[in-house]
N, CA and C atoms of all chains as a GROMACS GRO file, in nm:
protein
  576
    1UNK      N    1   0.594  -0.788   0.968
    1UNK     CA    2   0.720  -0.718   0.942
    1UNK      C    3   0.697  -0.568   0.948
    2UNK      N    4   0.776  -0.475   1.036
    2UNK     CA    5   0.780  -0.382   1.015
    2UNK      C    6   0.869  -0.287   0.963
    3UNK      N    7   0.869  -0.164   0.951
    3UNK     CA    8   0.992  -0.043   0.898
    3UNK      C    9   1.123  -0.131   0.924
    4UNK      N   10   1.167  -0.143   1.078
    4UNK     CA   11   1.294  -0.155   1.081
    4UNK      C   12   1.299  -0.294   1.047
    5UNK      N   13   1.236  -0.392   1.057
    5UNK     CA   14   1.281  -0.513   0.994
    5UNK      C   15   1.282  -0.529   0.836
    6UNK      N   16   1.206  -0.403   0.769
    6UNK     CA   17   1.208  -0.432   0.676
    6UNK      C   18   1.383  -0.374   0.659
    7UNK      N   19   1.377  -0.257   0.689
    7UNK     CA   20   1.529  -0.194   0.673
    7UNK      C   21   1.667  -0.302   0.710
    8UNK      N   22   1.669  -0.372   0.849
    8UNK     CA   23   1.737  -0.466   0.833
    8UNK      C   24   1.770  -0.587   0.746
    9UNK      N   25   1.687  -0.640   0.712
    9UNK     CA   26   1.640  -0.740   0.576
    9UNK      C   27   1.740  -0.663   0.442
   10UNK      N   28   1.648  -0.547   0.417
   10UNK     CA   29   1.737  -0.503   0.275
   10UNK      C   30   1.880  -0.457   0.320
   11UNK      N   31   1.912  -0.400   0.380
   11UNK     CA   32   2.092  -0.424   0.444
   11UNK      C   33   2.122  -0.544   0.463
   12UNK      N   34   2.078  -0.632   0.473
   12UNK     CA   35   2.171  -0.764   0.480
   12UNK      C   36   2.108  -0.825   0.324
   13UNK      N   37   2.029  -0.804   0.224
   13UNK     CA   38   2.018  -0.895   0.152
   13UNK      C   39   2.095  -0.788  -0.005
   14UNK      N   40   2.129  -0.644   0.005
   14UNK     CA   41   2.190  -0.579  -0.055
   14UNK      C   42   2.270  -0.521  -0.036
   15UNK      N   43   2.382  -0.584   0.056
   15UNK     CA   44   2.519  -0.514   0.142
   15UNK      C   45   2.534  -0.330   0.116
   16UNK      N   46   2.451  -0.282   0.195
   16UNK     CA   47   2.460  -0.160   0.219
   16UNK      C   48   2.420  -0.126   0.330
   17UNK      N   49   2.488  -0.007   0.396
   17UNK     CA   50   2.485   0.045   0.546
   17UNK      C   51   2.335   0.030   0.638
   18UNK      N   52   2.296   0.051   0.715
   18UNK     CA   53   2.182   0.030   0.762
   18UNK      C   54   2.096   0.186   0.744
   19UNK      N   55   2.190   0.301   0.739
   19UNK     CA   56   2.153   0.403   0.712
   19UNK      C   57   2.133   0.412   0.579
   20UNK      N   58   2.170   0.380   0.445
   20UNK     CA   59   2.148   0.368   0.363
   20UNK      C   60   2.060   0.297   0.358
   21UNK      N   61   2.008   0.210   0.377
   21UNK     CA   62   1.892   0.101   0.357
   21UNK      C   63   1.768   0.226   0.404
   22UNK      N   64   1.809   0.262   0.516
   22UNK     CA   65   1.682   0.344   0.566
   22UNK      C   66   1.640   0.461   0.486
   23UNK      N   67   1.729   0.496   0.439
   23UNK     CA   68   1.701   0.632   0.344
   23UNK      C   69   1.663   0.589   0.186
   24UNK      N   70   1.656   0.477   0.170
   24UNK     CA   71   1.622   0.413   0.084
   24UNK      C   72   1.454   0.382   0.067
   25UNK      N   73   1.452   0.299   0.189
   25UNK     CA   74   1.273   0.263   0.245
   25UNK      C   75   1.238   0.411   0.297
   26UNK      N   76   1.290   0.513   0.346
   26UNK     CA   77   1.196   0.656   0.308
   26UNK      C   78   1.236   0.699   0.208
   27UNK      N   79   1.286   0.706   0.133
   27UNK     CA   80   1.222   0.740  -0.065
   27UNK      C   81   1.142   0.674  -0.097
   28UNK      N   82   1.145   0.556  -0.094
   28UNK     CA   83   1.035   0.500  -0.157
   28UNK      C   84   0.917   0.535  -0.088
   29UNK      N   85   0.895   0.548   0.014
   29UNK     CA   86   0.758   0.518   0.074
   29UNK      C   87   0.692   0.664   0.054
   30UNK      N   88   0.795   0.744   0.076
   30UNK     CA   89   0.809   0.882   0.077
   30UNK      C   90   0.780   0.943  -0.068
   31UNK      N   91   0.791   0.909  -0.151
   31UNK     CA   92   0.786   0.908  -0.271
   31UNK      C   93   0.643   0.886  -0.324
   32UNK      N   94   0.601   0.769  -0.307
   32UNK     CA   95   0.458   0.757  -0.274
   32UNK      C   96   0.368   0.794  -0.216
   33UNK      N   97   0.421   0.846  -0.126
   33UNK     CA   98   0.313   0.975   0.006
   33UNK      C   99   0.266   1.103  -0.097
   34UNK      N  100   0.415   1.169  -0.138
   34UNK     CA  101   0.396   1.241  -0.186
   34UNK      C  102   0.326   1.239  -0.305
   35UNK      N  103   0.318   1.157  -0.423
   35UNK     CA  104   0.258   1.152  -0.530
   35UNK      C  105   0.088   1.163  -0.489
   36UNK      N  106   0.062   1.050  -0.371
   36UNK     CA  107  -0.085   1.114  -0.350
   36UNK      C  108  -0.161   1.160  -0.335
   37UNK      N  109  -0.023   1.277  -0.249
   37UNK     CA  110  -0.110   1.392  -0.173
   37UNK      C  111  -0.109   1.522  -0.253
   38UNK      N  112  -0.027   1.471  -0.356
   38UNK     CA  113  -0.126   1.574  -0.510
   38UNK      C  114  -0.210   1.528  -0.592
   39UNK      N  115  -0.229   1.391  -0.535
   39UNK     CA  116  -0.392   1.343  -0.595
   39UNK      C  117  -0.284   1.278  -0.751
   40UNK      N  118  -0.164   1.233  -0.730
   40UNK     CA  119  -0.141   1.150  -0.832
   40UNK      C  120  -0.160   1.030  -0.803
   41UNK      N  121  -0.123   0.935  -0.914
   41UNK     CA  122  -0.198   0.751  -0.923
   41UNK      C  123  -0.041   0.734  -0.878
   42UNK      N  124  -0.017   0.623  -0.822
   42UNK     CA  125   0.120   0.503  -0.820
   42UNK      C  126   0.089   0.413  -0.868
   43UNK      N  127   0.193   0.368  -0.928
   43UNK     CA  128   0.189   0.226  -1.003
   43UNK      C  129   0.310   0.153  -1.026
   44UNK      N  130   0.325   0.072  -0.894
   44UNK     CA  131   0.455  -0.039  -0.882
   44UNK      C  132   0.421  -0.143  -0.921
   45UNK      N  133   0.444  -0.219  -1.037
   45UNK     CA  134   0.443  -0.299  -1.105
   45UNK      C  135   0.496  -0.414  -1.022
   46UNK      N  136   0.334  -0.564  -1.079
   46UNK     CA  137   0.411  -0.650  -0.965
   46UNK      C  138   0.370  -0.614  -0.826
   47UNK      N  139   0.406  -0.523  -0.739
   47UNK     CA  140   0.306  -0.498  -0.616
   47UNK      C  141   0.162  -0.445  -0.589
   48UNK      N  142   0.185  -0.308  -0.614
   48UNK     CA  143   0.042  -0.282  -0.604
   48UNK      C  144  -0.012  -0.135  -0.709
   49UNK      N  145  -0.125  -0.074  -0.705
   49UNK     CA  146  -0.126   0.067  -0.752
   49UNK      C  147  -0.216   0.129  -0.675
   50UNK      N  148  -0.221   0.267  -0.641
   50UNK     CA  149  -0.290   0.376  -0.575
   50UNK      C  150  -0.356   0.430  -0.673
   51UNK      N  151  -0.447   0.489  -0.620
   51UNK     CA  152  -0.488   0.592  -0.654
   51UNK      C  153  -0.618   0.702  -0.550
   52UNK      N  154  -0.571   0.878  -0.577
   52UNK     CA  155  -0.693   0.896  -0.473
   52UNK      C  156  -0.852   0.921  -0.565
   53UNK      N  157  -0.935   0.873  -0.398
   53UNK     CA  158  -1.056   0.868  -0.483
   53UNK      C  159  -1.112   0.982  -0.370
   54UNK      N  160  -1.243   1.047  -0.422
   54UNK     CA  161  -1.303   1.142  -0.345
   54UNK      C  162  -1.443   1.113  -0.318
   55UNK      N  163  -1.473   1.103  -0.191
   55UNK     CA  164  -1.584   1.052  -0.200
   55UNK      C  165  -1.649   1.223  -0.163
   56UNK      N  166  -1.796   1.199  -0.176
   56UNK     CA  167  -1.862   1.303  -0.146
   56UNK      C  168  -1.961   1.300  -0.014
   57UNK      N  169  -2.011   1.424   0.017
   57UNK     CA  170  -2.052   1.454   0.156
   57UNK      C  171  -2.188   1.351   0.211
   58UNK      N  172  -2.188   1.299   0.299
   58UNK     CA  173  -2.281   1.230   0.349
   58UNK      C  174  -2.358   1.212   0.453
   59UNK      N  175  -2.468   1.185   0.480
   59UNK     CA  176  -2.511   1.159   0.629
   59UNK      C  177  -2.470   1.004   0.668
   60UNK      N  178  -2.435   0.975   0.742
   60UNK     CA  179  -2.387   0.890   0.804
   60UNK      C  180  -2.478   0.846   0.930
   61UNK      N  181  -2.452   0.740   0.982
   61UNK     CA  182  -2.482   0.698   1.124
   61UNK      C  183  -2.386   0.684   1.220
   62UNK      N  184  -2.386   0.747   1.357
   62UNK     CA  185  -2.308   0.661   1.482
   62UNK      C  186  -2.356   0.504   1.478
   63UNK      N  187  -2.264   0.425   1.465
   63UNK     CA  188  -2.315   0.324   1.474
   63UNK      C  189  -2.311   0.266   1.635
   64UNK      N  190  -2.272   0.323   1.687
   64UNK     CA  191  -2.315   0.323   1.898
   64UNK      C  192  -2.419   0.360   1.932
   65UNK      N  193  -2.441   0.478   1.889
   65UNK     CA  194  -2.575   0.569   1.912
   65UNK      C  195  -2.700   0.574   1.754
   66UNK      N  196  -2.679   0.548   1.698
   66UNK     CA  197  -2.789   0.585   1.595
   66UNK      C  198  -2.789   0.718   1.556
   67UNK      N  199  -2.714   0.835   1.618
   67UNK     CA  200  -2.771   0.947   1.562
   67UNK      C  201  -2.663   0.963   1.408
   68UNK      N  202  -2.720   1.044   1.386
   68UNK     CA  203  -2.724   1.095   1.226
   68UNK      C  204  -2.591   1.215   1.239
   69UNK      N  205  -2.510   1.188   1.145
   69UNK     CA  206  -2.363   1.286   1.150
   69UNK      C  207  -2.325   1.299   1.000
   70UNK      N  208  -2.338   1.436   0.958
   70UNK     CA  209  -2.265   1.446   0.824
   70UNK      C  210  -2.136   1.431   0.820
   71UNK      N  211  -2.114   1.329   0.670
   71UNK     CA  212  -1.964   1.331   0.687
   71UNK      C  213  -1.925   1.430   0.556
   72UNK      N  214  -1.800   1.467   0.565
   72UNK     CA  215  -1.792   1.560   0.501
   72UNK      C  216  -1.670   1.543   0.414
   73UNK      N  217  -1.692   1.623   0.270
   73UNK     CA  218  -1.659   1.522   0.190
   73UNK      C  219  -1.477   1.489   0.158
   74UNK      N  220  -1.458   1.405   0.150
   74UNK     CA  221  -1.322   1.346   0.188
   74UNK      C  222  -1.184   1.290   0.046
   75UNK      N  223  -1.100   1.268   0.058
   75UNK     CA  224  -1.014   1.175  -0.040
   75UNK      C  225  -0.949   1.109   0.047
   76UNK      N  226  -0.980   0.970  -0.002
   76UNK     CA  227  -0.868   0.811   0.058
   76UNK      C  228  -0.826   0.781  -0.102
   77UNK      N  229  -0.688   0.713  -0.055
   77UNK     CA  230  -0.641   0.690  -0.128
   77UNK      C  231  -0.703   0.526  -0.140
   78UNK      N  232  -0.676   0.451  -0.252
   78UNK     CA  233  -0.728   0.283  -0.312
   78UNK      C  234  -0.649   0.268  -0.350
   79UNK      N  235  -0.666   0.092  -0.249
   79UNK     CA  236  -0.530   0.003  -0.311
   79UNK      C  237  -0.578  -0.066  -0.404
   80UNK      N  238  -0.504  -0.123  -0.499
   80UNK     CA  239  -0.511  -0.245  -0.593
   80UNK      C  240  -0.408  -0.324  -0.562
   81UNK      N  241  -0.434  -0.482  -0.579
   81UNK     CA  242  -0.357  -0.553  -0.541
   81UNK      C  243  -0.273  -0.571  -0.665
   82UNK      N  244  -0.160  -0.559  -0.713
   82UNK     CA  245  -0.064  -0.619  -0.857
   82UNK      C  246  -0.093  -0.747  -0.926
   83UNK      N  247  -0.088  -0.803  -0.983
   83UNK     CA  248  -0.065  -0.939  -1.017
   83UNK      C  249  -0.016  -1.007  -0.962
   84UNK      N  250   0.133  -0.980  -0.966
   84UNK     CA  251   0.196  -1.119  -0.958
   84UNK      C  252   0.183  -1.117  -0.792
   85UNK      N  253   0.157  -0.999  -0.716
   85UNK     CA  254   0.113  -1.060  -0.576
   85UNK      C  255   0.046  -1.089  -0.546
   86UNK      N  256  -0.081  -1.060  -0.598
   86UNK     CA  257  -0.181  -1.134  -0.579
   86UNK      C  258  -0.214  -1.285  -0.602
   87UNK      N  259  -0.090  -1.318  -0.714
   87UNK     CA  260  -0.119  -1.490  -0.732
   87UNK      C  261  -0.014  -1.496  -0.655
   88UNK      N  262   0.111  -1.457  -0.580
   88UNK     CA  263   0.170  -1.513  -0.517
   88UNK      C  264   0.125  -1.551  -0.334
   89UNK      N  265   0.032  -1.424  -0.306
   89UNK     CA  266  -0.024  -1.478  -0.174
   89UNK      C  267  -0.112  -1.550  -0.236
   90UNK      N  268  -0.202  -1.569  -0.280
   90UNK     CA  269  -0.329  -1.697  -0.280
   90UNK      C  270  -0.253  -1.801  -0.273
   91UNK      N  271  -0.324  -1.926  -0.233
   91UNK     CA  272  -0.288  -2.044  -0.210
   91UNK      C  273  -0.260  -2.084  -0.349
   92UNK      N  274   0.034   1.241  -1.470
   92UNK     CA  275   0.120   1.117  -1.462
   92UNK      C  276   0.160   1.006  -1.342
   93UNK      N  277   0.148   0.903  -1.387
   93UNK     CA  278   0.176   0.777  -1.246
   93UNK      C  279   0.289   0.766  -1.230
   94UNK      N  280   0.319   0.844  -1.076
   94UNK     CA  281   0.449   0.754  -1.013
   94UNK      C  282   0.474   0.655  -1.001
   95UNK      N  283   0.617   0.573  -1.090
   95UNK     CA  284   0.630   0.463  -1.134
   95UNK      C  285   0.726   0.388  -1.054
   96UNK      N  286   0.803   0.269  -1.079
   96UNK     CA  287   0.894   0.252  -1.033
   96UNK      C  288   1.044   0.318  -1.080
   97UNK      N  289   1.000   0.333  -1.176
   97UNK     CA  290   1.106   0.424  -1.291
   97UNK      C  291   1.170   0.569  -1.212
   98UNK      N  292   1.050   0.677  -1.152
   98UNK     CA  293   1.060   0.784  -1.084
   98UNK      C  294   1.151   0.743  -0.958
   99UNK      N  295   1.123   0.625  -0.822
   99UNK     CA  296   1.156   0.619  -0.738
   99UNK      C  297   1.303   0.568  -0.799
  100UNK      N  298   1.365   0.501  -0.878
  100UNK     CA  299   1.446   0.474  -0.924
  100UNK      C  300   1.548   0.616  -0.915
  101UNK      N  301   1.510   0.668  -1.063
  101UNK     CA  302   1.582   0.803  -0.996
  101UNK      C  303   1.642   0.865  -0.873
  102UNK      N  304   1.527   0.920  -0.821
  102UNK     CA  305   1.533   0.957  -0.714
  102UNK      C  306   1.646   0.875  -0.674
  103UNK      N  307   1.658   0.773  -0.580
  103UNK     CA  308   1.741   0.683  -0.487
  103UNK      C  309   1.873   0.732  -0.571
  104UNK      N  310   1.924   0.730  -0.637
  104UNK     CA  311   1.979   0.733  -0.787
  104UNK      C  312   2.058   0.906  -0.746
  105UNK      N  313   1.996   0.999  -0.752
  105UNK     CA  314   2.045   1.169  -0.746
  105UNK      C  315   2.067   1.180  -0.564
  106UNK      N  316   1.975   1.097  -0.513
  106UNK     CA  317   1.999   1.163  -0.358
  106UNK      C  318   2.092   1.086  -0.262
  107UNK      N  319   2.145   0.952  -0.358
  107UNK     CA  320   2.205   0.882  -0.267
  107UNK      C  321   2.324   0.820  -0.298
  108UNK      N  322   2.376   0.872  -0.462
  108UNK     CA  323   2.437   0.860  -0.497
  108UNK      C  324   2.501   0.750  -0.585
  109UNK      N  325   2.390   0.619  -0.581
  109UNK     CA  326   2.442   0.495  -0.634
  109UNK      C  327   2.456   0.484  -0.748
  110UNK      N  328   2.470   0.398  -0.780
  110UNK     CA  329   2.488   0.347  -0.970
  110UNK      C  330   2.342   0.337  -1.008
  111UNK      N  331   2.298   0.352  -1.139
  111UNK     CA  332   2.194   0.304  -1.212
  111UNK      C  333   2.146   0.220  -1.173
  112UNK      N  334   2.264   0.068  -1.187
  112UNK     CA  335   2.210  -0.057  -1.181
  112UNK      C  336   2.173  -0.123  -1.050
  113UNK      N  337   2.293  -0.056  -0.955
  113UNK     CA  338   2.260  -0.051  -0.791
  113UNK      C  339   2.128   0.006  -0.776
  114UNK      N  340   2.049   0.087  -0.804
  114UNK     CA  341   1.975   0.171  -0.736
  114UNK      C  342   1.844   0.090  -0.803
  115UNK      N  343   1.861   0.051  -0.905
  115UNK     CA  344   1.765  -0.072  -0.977
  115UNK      C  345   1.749  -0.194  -0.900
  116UNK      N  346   1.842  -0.217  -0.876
  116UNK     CA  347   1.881  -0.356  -0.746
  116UNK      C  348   1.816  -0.328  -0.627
  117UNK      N  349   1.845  -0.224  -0.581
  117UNK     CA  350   1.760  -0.195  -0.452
  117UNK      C  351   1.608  -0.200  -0.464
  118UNK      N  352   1.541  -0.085  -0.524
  118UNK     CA  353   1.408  -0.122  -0.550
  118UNK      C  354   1.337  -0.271  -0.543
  119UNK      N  355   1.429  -0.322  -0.628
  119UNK     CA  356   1.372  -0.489  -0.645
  119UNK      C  357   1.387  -0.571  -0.503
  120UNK      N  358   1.501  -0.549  -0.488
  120UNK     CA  359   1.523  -0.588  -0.349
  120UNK      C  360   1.402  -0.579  -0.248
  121UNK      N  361   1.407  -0.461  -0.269
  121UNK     CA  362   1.297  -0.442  -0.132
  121UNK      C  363   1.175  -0.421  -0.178
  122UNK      N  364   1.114  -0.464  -0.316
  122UNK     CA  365   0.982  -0.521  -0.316
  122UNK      C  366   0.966  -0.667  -0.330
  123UNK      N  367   1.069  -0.747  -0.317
  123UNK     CA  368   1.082  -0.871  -0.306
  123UNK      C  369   1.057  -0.904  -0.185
  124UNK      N  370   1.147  -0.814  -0.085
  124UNK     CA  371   1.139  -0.866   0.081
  124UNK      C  372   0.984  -0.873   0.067
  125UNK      N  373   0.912  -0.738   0.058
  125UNK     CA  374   0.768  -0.692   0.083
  125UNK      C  375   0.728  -0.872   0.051
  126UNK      N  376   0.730  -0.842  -0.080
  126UNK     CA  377   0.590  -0.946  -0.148
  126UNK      C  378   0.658  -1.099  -0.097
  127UNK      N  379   0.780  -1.117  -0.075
  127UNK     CA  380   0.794  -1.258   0.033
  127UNK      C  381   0.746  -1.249   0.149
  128UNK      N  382   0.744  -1.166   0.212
  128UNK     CA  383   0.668  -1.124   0.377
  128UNK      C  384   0.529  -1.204   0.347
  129UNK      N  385   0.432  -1.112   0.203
  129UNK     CA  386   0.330  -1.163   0.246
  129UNK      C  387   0.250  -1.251   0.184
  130UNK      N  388   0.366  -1.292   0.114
  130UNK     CA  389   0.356  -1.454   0.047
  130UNK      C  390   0.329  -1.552   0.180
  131UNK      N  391   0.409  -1.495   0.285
  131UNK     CA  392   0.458  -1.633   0.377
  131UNK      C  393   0.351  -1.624   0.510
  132UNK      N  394   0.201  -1.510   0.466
  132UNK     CA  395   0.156  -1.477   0.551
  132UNK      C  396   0.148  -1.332   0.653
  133UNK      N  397   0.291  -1.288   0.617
  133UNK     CA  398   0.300  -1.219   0.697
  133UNK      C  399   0.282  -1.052   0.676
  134UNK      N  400   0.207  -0.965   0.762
  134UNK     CA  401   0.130  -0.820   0.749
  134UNK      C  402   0.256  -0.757   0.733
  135UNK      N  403   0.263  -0.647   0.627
  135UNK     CA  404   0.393  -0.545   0.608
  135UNK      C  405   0.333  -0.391   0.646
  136UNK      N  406   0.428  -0.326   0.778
  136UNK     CA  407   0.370  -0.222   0.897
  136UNK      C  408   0.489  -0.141   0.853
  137UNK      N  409   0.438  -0.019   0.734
  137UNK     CA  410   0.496   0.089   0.740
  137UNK      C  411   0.470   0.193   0.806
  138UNK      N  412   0.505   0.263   0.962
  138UNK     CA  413   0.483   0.369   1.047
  138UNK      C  414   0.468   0.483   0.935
  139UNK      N  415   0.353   0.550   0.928
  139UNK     CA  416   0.358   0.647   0.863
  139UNK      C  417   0.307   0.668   0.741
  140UNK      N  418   0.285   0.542   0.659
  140UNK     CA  419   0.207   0.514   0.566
  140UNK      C  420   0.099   0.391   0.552
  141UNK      N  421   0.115   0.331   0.594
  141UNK     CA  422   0.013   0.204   0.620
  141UNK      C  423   0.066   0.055   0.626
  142UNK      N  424  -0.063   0.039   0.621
  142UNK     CA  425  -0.007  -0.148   0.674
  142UNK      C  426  -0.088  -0.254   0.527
  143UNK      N  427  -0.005  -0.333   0.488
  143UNK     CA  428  -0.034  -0.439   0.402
  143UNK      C  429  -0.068  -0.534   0.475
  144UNK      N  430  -0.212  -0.622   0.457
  144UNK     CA  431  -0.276  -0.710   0.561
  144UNK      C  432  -0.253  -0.807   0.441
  145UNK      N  433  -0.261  -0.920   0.499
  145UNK     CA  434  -0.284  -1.066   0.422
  145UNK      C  435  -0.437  -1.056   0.533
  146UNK      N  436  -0.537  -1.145   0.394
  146UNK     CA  437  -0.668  -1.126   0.494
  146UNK      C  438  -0.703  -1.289   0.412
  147UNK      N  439  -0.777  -1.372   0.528
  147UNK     CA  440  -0.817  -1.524   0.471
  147UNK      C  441  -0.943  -1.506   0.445
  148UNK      N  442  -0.977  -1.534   0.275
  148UNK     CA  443  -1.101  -1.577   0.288
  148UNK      C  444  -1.159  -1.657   0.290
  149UNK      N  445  -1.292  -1.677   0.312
  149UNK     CA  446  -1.362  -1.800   0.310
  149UNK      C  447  -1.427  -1.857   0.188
  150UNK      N  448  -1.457  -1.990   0.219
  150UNK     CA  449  -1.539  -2.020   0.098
  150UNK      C  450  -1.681  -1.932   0.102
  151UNK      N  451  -1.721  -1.891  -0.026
  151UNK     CA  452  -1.862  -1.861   0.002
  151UNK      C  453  -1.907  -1.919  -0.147
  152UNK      N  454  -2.060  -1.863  -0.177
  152UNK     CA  455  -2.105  -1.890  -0.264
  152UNK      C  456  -2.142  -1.785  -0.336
  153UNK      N  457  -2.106  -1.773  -0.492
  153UNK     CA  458  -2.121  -1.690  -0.579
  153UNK      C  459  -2.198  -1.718  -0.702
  154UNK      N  460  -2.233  -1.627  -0.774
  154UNK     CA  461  -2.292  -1.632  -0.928
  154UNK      C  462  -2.174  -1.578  -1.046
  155UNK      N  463  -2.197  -1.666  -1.109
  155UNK     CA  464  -2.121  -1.580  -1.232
  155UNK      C  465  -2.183  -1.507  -1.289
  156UNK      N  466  -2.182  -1.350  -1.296
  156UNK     CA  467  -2.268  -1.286  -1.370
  156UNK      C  468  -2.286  -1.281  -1.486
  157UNK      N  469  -2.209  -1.365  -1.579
  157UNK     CA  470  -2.234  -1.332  -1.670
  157UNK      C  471  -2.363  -1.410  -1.703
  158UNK      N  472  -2.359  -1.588  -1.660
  158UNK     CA  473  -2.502  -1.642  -1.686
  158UNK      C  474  -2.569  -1.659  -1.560
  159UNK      N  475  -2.531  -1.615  -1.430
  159UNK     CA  476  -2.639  -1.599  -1.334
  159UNK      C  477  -2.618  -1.786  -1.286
  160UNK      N  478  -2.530  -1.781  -1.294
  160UNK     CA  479  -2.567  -1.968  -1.249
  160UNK      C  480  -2.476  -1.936  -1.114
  161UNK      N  481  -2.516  -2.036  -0.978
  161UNK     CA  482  -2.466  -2.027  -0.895
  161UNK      C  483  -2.326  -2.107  -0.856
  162UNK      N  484  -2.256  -2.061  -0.828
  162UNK     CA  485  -2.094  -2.152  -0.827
  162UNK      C  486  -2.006  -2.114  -0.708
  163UNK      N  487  -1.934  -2.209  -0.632
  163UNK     CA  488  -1.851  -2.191  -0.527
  163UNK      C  489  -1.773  -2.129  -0.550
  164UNK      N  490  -1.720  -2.013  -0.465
  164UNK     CA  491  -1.601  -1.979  -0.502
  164UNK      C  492  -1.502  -2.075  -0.352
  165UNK      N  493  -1.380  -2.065  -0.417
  165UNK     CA  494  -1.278  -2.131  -0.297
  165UNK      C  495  -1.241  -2.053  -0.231
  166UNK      N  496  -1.207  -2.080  -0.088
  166UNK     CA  497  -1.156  -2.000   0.006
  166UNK      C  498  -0.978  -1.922  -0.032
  167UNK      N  499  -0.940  -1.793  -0.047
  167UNK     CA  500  -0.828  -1.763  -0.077
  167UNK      C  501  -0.792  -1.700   0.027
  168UNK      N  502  -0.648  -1.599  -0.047
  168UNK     CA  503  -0.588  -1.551   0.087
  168UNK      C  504  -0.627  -1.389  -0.058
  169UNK      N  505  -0.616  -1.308  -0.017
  169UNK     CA  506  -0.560  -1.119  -0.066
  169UNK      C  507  -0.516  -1.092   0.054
  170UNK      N  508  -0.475  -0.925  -0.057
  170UNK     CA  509  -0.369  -0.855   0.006
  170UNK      C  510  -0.476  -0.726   0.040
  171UNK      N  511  -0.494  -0.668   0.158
  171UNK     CA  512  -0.541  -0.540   0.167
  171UNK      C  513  -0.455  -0.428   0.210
  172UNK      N  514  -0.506  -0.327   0.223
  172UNK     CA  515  -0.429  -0.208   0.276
  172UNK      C  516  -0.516  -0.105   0.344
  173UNK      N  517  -0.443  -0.069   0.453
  173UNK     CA  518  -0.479   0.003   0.558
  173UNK      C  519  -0.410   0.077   0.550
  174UNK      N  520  -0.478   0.211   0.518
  174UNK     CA  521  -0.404   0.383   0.520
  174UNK      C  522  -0.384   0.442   0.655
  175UNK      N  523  -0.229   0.483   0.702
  175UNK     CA  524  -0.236   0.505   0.806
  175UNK      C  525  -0.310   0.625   0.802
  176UNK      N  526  -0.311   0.694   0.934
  176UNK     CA  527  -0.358   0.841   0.994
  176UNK      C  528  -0.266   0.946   0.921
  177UNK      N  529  -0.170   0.871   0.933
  177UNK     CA  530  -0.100   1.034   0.896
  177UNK      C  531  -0.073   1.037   0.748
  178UNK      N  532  -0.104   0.933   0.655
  178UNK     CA  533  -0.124   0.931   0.531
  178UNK      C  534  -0.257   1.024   0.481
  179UNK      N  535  -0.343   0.937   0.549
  179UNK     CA  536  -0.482   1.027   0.545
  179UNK      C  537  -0.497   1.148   0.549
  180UNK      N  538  -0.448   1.210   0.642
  180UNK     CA  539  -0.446   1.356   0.655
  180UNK      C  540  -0.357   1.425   0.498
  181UNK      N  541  -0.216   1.371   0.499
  181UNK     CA  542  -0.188   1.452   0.397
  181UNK      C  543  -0.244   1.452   0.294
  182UNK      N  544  -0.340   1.304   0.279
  182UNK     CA  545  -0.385   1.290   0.102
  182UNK      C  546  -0.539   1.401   0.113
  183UNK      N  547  -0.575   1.420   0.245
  183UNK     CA  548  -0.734   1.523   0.232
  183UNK      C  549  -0.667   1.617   0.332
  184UNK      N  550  -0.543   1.665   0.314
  184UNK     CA  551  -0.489   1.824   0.375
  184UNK      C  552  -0.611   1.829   0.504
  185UNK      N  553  -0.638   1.810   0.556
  185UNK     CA  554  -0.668   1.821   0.700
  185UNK      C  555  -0.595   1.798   0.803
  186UNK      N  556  -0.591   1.941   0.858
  186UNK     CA  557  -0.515   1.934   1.028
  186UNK      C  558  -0.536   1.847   1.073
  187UNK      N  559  -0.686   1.858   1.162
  187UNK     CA  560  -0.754   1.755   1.196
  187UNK      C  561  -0.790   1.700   1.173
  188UNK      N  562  -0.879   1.537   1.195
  188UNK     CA  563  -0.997   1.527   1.209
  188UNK      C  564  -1.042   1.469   1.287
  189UNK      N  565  -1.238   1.492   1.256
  189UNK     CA  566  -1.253   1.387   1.409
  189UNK      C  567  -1.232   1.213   1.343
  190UNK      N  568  -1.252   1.214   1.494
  190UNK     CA  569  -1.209   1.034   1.470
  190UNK      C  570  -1.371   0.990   1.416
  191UNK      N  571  -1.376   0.894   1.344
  191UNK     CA  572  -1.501   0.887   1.274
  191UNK      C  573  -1.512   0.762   1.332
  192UNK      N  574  -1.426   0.641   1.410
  192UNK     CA  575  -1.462   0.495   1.392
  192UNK      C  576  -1.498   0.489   1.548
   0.00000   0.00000   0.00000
């Protein structure tokens, strides 16, 4: 499923415009972009939570070539999976 | 402080004009679609922020650490996540970068 299917889906399952639906799925997502990229945590209850982590500077390998490449030091954001989704995808 | 569901609530709420309880409805709404998507298997592909994978695992074999005894674990399904590119960049403010993979 992507953006627009997700956007179609919530317009037909919460009778609102398709433009509204869309400006809806960018707040939210949008919303969340932004909280991380000031290095805040998310936490949607039930789905999932963020947070950024920083890793620090490293030598690394090409793993094609073998040679040796510092990496330099970085923030990714980490997912956690929620609860109740997590028992709802497992078998 | 953690951006909650409470915050995005708002928001939807001042910029779009709905009701409280509407704008409560929505949220749910559309983390329901999400987490039915990948209940049923299926990967959720936000352009621009990332992708939610359903990933199968296998059976393997584990220890419980707490007494070190060896025990199967069963094959399951999780949920992962893949940060897009352009997430990445804004969360480590880099113009660029090189491609590392």
């Amino acid at each position: 499923m992507n953006k627009l299917e997700l956007i179609a889906t919530l317009k037909n399952e919460a009778n609102i415009s398709k433009a509204e639906a869309a400006k809806v799925v960018e707040i939210f997502f949008g919303n969340m972009a932004e909280a991380l990229s000031e290095g805040e945590r998310v936490e949607i209850r039930g789905l999932c939570s963020f947070f950024v982590k920083d890793y620090k500077s490293y030598i690394g390998r090409n793993p094609k070539t073998g040679e040796k490449v510092v990496i330099t030091p970085k923030k990714l954001p980490f997912f956690k999976c929620g609860k109740e989704l997590k028992e709802r995808v497992d078998y | 402080m953690a951006l909650t569901k409470a915050h995005i609530v708002n928001n939807i709420q001042n910029r779009l004009c709905f009701s409280r309880k509407k704008s409560i409805e929505l949220v749910e709404t559309l983390l329901e679609i999400m987490k039915k998507s990948l209940e049923n298997g299926e990967n959720v592909l936000i352009t621009g922020f990332g992708k939610f994978c359903v990933n199968e695992k296998r059976e393997r074999r584990g220890r419980n650490p707490a007494t070190g005894e060896p025990m199967t674990l069963a094959p399951r399904r999780v949920v992962t996540f893949k940060c897009s590119g352009k997430l990445r960049d804004k969360i480590d403010k880099k113009e660029q970068r090189k491609q590392t993979r």
